[in-house]
C-alpha positions as CSV (number, residue, x, y, z in Angstrom):
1,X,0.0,0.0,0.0
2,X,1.1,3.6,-0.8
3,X,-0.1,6.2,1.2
4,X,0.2,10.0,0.9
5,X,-0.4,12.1,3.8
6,X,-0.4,16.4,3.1
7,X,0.0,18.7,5.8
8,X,0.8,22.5,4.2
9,X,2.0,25.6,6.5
10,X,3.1,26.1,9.7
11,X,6.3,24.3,11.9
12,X,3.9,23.6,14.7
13,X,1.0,22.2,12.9
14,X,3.4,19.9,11.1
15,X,4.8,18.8,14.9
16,X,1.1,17.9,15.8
17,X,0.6,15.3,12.9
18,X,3.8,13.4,14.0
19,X,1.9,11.3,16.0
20,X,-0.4,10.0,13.1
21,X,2.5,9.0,11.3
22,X,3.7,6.4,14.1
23,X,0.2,5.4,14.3
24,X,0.1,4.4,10.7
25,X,2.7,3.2,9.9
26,X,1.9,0.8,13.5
27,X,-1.4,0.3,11.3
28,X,0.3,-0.6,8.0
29,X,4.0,-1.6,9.1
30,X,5.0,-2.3,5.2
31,X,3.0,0.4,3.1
32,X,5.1,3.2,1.6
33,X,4.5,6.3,3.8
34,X,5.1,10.0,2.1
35,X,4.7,13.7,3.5
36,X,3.7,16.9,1.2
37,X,5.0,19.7,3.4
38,X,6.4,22.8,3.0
39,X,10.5,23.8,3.2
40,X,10.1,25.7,6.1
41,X,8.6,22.2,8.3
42,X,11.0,20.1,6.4
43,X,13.2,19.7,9.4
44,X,10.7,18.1,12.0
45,X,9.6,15.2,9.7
46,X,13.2,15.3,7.7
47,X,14.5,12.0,9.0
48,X,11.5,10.3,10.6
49,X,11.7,7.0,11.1
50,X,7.8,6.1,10.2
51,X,8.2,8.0,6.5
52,X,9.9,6.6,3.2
53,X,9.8,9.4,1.3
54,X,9.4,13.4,2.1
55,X,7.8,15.8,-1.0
56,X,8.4,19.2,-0.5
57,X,5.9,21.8,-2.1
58,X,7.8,24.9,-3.0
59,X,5.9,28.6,-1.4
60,X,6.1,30.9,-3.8
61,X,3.8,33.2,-5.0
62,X,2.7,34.1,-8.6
63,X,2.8,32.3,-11.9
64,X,5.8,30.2,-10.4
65,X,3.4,28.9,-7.9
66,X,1.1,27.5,-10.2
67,X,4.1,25.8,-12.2
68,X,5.4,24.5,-9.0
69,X,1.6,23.2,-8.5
70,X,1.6,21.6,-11.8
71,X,4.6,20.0,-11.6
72,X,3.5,18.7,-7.8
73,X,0.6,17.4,-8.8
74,X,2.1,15.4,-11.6
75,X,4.7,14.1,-9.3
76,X,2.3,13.0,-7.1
77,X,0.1,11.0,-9.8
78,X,2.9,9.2,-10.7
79,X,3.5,7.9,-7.2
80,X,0.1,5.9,-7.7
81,X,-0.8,6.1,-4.1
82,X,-3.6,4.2,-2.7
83,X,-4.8,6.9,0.1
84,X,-4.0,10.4,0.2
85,X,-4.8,12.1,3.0
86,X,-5.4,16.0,3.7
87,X,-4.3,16.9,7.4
88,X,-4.5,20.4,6.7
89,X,-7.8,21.4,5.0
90,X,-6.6,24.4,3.3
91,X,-7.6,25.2,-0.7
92,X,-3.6,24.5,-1.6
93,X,-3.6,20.7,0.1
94,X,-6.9,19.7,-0.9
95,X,-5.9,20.1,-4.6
96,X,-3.2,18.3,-3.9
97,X,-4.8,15.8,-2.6
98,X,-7.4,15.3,-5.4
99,X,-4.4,15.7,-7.8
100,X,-3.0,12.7,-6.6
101,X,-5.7,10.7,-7.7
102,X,-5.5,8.1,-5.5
103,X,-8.8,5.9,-4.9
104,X,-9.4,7.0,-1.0
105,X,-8.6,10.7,-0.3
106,X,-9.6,11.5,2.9
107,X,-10.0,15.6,4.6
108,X,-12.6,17.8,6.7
109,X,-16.0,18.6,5.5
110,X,-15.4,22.3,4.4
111,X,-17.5,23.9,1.8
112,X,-16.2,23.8,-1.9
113,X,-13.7,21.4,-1.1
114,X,-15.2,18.3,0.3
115,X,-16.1,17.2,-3.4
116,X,-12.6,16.5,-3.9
117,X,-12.2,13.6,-1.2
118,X,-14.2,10.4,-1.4
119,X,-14.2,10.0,2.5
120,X,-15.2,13.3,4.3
121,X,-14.5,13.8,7.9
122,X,-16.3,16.5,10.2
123,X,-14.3,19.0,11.2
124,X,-14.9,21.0,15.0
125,X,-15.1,24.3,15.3
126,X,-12.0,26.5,14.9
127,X,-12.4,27.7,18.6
128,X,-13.5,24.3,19.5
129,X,-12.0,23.2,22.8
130,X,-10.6,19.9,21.8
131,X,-6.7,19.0,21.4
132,X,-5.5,19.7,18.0
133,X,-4.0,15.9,18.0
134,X,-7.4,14.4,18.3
135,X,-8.8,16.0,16.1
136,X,-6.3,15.4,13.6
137,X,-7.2,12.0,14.7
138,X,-10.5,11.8,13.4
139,X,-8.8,11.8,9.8
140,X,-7.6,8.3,10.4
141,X,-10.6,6.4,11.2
142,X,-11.2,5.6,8.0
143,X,-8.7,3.8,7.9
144,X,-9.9,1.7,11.1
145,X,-7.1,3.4,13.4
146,X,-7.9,3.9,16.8
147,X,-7.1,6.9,18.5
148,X,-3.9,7.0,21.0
149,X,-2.4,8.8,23.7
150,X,0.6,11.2,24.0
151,X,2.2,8.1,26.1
152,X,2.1,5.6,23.3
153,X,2.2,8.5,20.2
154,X,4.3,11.9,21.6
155,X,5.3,14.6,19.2
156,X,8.8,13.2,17.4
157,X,11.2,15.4,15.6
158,X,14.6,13.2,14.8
159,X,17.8,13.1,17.0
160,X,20.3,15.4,14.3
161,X,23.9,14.6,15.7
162,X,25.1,17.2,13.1
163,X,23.1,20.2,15.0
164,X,23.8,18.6,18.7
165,X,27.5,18.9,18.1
166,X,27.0,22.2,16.7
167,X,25.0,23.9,19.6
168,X,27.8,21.8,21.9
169,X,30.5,24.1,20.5
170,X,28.5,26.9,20.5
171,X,27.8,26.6,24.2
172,X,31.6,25.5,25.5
173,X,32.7,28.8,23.4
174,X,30.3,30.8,25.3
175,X,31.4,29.3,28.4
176,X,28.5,27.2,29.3
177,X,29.3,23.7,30.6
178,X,27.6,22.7,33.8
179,X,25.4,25.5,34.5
180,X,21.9,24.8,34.5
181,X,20.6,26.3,30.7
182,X,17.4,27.8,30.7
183,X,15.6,28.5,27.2
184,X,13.2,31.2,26.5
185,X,11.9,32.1,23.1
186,X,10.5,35.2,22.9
187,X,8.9,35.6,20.0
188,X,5.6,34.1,17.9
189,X,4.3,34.0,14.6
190,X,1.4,37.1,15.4
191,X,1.1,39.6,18.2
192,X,-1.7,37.2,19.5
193,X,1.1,35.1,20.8
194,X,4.0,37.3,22.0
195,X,4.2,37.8,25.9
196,X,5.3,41.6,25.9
197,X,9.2,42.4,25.9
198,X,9.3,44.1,29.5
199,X,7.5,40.7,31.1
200,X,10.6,39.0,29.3
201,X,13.0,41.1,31.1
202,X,11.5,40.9,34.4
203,X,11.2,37.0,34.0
204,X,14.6,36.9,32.6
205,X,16.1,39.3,36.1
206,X,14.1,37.3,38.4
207,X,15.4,33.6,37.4
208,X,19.1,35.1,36.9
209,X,19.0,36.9,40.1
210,X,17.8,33.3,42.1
211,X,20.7,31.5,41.2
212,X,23.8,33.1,39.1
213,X,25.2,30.0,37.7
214,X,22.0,29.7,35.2
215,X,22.7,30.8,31.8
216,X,19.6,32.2,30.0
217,X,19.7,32.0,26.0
218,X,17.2,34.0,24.2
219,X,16.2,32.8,21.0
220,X,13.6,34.0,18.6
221,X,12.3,33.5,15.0
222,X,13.8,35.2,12.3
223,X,11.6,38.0,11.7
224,X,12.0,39.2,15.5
225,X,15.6,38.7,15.8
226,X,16.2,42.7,16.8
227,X,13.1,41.6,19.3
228,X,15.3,38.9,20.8
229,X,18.6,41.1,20.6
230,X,16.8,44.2,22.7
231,X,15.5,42.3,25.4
232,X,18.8,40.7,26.0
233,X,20.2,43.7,26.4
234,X,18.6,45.5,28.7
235,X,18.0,42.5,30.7
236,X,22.2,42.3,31.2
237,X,21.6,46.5,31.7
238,X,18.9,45.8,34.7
239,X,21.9,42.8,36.0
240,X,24.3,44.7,36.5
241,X,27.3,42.6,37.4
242,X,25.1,39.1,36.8
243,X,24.9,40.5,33.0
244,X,27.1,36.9,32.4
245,X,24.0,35.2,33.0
246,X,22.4,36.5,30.0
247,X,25.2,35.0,26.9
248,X,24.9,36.3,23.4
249,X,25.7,32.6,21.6
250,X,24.1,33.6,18.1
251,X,20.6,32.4,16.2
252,X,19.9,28.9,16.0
253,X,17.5,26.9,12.8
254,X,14.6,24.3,13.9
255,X,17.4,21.4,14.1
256,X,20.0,23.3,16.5
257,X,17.0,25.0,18.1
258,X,15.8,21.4,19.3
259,X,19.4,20.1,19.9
260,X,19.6,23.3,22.2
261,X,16.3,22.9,24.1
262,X,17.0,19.0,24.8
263,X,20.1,20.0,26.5
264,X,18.0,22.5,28.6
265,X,17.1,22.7,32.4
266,X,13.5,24.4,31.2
267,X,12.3,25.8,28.2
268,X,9.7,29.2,28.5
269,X,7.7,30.1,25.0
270,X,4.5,31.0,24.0
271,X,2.0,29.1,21.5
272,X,4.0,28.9,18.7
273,X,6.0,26.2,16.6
274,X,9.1,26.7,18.9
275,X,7.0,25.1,21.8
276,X,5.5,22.0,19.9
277,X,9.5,21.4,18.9
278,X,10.6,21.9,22.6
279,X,7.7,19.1,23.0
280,X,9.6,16.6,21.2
281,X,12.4,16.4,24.2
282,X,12.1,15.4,27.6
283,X,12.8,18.9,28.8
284,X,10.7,20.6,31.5
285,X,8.3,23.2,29.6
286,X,6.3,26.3,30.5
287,X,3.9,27.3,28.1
288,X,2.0,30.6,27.9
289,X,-1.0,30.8,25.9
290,X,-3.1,33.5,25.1
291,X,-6.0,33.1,22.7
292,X,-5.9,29.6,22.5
293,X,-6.8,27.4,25.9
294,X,-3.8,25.0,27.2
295,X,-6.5,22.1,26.5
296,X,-6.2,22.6,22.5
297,X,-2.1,23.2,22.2
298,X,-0.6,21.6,25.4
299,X,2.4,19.5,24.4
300,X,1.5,16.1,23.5
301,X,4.3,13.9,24.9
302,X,4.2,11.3,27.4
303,X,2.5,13.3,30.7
304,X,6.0,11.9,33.1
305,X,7.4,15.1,31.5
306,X,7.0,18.2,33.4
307,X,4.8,20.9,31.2
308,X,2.6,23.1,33.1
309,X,0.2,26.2,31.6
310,X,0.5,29.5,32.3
311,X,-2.5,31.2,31.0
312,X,-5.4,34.0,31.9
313,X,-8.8,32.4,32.5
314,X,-12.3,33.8,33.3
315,X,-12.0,36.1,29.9
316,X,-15.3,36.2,28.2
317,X,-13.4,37.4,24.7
318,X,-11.1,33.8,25.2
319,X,-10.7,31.9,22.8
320,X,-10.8,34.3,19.8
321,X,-10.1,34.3,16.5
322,X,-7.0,36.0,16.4
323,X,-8.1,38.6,13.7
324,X,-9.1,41.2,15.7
325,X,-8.8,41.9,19.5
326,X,-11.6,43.6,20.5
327,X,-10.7,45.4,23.7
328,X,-7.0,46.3,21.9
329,X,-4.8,45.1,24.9
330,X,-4.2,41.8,24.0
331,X,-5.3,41.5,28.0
332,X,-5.2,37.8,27.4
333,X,-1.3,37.9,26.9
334,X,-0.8,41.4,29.0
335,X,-2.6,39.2,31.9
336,X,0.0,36.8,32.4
337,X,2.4,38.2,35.5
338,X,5.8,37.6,35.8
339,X,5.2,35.7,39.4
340,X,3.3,33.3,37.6
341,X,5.8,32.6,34.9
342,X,8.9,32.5,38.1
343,X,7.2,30.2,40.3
344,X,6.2,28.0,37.2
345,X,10.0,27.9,36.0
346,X,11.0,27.3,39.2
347,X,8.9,24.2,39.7
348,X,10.0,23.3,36.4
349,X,14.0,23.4,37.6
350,X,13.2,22.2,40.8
351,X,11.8,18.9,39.5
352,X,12.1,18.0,35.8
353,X,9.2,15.1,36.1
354,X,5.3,16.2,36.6
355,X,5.3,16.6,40.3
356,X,1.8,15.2,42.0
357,X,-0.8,17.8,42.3
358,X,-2.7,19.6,39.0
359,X,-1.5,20.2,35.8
360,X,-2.6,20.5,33.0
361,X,-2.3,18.1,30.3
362,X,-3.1,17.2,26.5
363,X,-6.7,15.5,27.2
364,X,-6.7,11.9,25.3
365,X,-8.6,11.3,22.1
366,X,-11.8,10.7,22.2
367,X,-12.1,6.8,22.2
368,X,-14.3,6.0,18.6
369,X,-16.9,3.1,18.7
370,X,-17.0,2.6,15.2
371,X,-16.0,-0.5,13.5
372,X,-12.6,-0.7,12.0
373,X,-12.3,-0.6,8.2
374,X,-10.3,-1.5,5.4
375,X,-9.4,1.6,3.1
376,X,-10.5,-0.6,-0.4
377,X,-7.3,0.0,-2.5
């Protein structure tokens, strides 16, 4: 069996699907599995050990995206795969997907597209409470695969020895060797997302000032790199003569950023694809979500691994639909303290595994009581 699995877009989004690929290859141990995603995802499925073969589709604009389209779509009709399946829904992958002309092509119910699947799937609401693994999940069933835990299917991005050894070097010229190495992205992909710069600094002050031999390493996405740069600084300006705690080791791609974070005491970051790759170690995490509830972008790893919420609740505009925020302060965001964020990091550091008590946790997929089915190739 071939099967051909699309998922278009963002670096976390592609994290969540990982998962679904253990469970089918679990399902079909000898089919041929392929992935459609983009260049900039490439690196958290680039080496999976469930997929044979990884297609990327070129993003770029204009008449040289349609050529690139054409040329995709042709690629993927000559791969003769038996199921295609859209994990993304968008206009982009569900041509793709009805390109490929395999016999079972499986996505959401969205309207003008479902016509191009021959299984259709309902699809939740967008502000729908429910884990975004789960309900990837539901695209599966068709193929009689039962729904699994973050236990049994965690988020996977591959071990790269090449980016390990890198960030190594990087660290031992900086100095860092045994101190305890604490993470914190700062940026995210929309304002929707991004904690503000002066919470940042105080969170940064506070854990340096509790214990010296820490080493914080800012890192940031591309597009906020000045972001990252200024709040370093005039964290090391508030420091004073702990300014050492705050190293300047340099920018760091998906592959070094993961080899960095594994290494890590703790990793801090808001909802964004820098926090589903964290999710892929066994490092302590602290999450901080805004517009989205934990409930729907929680890491999904086995629960022994500390990761605990830090989020506002009680807001009647929460979740949203990140287009618009109607009361302009982004109060969801400007609501998180930087108490809450310290004593969160600092049960992270103190512990590493989920301590007893509450947390919050990726729920499990909803258990499905339909009977299994052969896809008919």
């Amino acid at each position: 069996m071939r099967i051909l699995l699309v998922r278009l877009r963002l670096i976390g989004d592609v994290a969540l699907t990982t998962p679904l690929l253990a469970a089918v290859r679990r399902r079909y141990p000898e089919a041929h599995l392929a992935y459609v995603v983009e260049p900039a995802a490439e690196p958290i499925v680039g080496g999976n050990r469930n997929l044979n073969d990884i297609i990327i589709a070129p993003r770029r604009r204009g008449l040289a995206r349609l050529r690139d389209d054409l040329s995709l779509a042709w690629r993927l009709r000559r791969g003769r795969y038996d199921v295609a399946i859209d994990l993304h829904g968008g206009p982009r992958s569900a041509w793709l997907t009805w390109a490929s002309r395999a016999p079972m092509r499986i996505g959401y119910a969205i309207a003008g597209r479902s016509w191009m699947y021959t299984h259709v799937v309902p699809r939740p609401a967008d502000l729908a409470p429910r884990h975004s693994v789960p309900h990837q999940w539901d695209l599966l069933e068709p193929l009689g695969i039962d729904p699994g835990d973050p236990a049994a299917y965690p988020m996977e991005m591959p071990y790269d020895v090449h980016a390990t050894a890198f960030v190594e070097r990087r660290l031992r010229e900086a100095g860092i060797e045994s101190h305890p190495l604490v993470v914190i992205h700062v940026s995210a992909g929309n304002p929707f997302r991004r904690w503000p710069p002066e919470s940042f600094v105080a969170l940064i002050c506070d854990l340096a000032r509790h214990d010296p031999r820490r080493r914080i390493v800012l890192t940031s996405g591309p597009s906020q790199a000045d972001a990252a740069l200024e709040i370093a600084a005039d964290a090391r300006m508030k420091l004073g003569r702990l300014a050492e705690t705050v190293p300047d080791i340099g920018e760091f791609d998906l592959r070094e950023l993961r080899a960095l974070v594994a290494r890590a005491a703790v990793y801090i970051g808001g909802d964004s694809g820098p926090l589903h790759v964290a999710a892929t170690t066994r490092t302590p995490i602290v999450a901080l979500f805004g517009p989205t509830p934990a409930g729907r972008s929680m890491p999904w790893r086995d629960p022994q691994w500390f990761a605990e919420a830090v989020q506002v609740t009680g807001l009647s505009c929460r979740p949203c639909d990140q287009r618009t925020c109607v009361h302009g302060d982004f109060r969801c965001l400007k609501g998180i303290t930087t108490e809450q964020v310290v004593r969160a990091a600092e049960r992270a550091l103190g512990e590493g595994l989920r301590p007893q008590g509450p947390r919050l946790r990726p729920p499990g997929p909803r258990r499905s009581r339909r009977r299994k089915s052969r896809p008919r190739a």
